[in-house]
N, C-alpha and C positions, 0 to 999 in steps of 0.2 A: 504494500500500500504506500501511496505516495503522498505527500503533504508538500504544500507552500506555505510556508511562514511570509507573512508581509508586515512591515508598519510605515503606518501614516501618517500626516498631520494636517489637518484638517480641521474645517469649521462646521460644526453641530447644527445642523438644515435643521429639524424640529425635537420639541422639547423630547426629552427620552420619554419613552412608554415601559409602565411598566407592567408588567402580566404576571398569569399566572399559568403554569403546564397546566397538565393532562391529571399529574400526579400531585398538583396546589403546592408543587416546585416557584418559587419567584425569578425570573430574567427580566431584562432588560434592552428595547430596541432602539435604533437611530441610524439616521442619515449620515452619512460624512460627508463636505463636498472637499477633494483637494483640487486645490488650483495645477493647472500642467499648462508653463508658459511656453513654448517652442519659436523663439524669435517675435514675430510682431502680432504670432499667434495662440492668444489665448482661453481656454477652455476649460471646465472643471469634472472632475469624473465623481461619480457620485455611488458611494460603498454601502450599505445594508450592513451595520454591524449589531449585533445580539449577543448579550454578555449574562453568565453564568449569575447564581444567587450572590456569590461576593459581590462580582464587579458591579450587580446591581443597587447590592448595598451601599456601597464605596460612590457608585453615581449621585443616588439620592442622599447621600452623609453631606456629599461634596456639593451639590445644588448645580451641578451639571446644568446648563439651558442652550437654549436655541442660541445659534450665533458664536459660542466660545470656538478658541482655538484649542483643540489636545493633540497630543500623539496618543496613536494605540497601536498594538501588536496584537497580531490574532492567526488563527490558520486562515488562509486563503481559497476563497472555491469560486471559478465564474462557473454559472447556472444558462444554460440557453434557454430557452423558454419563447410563444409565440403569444402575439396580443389576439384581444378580440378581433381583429381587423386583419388576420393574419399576416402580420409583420415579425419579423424573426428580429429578437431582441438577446442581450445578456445582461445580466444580473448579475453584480459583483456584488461578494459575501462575504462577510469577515466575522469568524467565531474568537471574541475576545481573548486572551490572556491577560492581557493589564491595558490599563490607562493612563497618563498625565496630562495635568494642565500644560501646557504651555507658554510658559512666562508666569505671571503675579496670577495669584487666583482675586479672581475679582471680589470688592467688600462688597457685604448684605446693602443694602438701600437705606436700612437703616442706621448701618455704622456709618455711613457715607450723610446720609442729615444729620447725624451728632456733632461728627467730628470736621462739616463743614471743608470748605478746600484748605489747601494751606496756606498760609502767609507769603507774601513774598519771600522778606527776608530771612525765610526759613528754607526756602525751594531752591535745589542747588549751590546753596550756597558753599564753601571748600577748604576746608582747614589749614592756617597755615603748617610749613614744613617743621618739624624738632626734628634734633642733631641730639642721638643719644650719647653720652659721654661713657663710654665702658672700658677699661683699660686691660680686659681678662686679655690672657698671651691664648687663644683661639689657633688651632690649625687649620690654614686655608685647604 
């Protein structure tokens, strides 16, 4: 039996769904869209990823939504499959193993009206340089 492992990174087309099997097992589904720039041409491919009781847990801990950037790994499966219309399509599928944000995970809405934007001269601002004084005899 053969496997592809892929990961991604990607932005979360709609909120995660979460379900439940056959057996009232809990999972988890979603969209990925990655961007694939190829010169002045660009396009997004769009993956079906479905993740186990943890990852689902881990999603909804995390407030996962529509729009964020994550990486994910997962095994890889394209699906052929034919429309109403008979048009011959594929399905790309990806059965999770993990997931991350992608940069800063974004604050609740609420930590964000508390703590208000920042100040200027708090934003960026740069410390000057110290010169530590250490006289140990150190081997380079």
């Amino acid at each position: 039996m053969s496997m592809a492992t892929i990961q991604l990174i990607g932005r979360v087309v709609n909120d995660p769904e979460f379900r439940q099997s056959n057996n009232q097992t809990e999972f988890v589904t979603f969209r990925l869209a990655v961007d694939q720039q190829h010169g002045d041409d660009a396009k997004a491919a769009f993956y079906n990823c479905t993740g186990n009781q943890l990852i689902a847990n881990r999603i909804r801990k995390a407030k996962v939504a529509k729009g964020r950037l994550i990486h994910v790994s997962g095994a890889f499966t394209a699906r052929d499959y034919t429309t109403k219309n008979n048009e011959p399509r594929v399905s790309l599928d990806v059965s999770l193993y993990d997931w991350d944000y992608v940069g800063s995970k974004p604050k609740d809405k609420d930590e964000q009206s508390e703590q208000g934007t920042p100040s200027d001269a708090s934003a960026g601002s740069v410390h000057e340089e110290s010169q530590i004084n250490d006289d140990d005899d150190l081997p380079l």
